[in-house]
N, C-alpha and C positions, 0 to 999 in steps of 0.2 A: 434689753436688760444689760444692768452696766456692771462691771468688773463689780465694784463696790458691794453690787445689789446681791450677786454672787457669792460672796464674803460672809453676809449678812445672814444669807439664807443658805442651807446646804443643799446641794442639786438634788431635785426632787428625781422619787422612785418612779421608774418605770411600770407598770403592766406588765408583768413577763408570766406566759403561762407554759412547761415543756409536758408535751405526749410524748411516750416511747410506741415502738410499735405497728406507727402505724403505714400502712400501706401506701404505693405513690396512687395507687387509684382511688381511696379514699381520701388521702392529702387533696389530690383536684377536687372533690366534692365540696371538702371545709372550704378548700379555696372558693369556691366558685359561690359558696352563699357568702364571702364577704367581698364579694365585687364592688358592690354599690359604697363600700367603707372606708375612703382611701386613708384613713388615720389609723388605722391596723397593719403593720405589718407581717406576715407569714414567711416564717425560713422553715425549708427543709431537708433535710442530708438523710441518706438511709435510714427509712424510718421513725427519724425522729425529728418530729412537728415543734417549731414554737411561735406561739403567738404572741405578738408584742403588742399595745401600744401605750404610745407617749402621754402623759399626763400634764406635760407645761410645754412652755415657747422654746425653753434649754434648748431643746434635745435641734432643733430648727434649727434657733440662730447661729449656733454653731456649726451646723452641718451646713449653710449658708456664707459663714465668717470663711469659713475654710476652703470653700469654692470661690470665692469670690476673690481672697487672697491668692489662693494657686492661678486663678484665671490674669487674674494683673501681672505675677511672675511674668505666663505664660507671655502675654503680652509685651511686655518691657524687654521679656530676653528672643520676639520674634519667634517664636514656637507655634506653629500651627497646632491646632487643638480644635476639640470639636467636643463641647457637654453633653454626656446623656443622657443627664439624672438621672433618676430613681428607679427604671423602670426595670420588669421581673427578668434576672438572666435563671435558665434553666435548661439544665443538662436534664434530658427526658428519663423518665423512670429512675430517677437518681436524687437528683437536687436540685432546688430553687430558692434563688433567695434578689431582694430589693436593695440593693446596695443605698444609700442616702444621696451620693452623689457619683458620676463615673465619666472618665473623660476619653477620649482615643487620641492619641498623639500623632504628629505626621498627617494619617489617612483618616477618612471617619470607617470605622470598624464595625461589624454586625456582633464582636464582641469588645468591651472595652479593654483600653491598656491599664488602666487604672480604674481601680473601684477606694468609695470613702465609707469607714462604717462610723457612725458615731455613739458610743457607749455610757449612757450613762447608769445603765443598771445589768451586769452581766446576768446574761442569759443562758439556759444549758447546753445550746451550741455552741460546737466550735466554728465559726462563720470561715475560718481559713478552709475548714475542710466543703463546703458550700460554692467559693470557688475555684477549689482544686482542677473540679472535673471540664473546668470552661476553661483550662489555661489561661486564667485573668494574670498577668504576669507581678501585678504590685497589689498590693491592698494594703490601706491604711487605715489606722484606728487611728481617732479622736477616743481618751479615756482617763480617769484621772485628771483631766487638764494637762496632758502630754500626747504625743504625737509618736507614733511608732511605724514603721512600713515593712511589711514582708514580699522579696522577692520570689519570685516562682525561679527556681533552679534545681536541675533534674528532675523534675516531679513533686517536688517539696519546698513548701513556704519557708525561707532563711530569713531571720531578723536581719535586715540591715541599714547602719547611719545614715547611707547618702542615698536618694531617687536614681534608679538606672538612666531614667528616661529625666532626669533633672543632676545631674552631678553635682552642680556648681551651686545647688538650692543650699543654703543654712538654717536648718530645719529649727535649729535653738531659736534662731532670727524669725521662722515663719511660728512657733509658738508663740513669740514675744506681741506677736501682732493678733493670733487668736483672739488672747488676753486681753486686747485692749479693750479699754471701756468704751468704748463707741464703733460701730463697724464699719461705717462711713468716715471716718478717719481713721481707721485703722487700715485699709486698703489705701489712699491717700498716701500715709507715712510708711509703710511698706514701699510703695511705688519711688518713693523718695529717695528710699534705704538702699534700693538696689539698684538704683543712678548712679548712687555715691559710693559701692561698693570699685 
């Protein structure tokens, strides 16, 4: 889907359903009848349940554009890295949730250093509090068509400009390429950009 296309059309609405309430033993029950479903996602934080899922490509190629860009980074600046996608982090009797995208820096980790959420219809979670209890140290939102990261310091997500685990990243620079109308060259001209940085 190209920039333009974007323009044209306004980001379509999610599927967002929130329960209050509900138990972590009954959360694993809902969970486990949409096993077979893998276009639903389920967040859970102290009793309260949401179920998502996506209704177009959005919600994808973007959580894809943005992997795919951090991964070229990763690459041009020598960063050893290791992708985990999507799969379920969960702090037992507590929270669980599917991050869109998640990397480990350095070593490969049984938890990531980095988790991506991509947003395009807020939901009644707060997803920072989801990976609180895993010490995931960064999480990034994709939302709005802007890019935002919260560190984990003392116990608490702090907004901040620059990637701990990326200093030198120029995140206006890594939107600029989000955006672009193709993603196949838009990972390309990134890769370029930070040659000639």
């Amino acid at each position: 889907m190209s920039l333009q296309t974007l323009e044209q059309n306004p980001l379509p609405i999610e599927s967002i359903i929130g329960l209050s309430g509900i138990s972590w033993e009954r959360f694993n029950k809902i969970q486990s009848g949409f096993d077979d479903i893998s276009s639903i996602k389920l967040t859970y934080t102290g009793g309260l349940l949401e179920i998502m899922a996506p209704i177009s490509d959005v919600h994808e190629n973007v959580k894809t554009t943005v992997g795919y860009l951090l991964e070229g980074y990763m690459r041009e600046k020598g960063i050893r890295f290791y992708g985990r996608g999507g799969f379920t982090l969960k702090k037992e009797g507590y929270s669980s949730g599917e991050p869109d995208e998640s990397y480990c820096i350095g070593t490969n980790k049984a938890v990531p250093d980095i988790v991506i959420e991509v947003v395009i219809t807020s939901g009644t979670l707060n997803k920072l509090e989801v990976y609180k209890p895993l010490n995931i140290p960064e999480v990034w939102f994709w939302k709005n068509k802007q890019l935002q990261i919260f560190h984990l310091t003392n116990g608490e997500y702090q907004p901040v400009t620059r990637s701990h685990f990326f200093p030198d990243l120029d995140l206006e620079l890594l939107q600029h390429y989000i955006d672009y109308p193709d993603q196949y060259d838009a990972v390309i001209a990134f890769q370029k950009a930070i040659r000639e940085l």
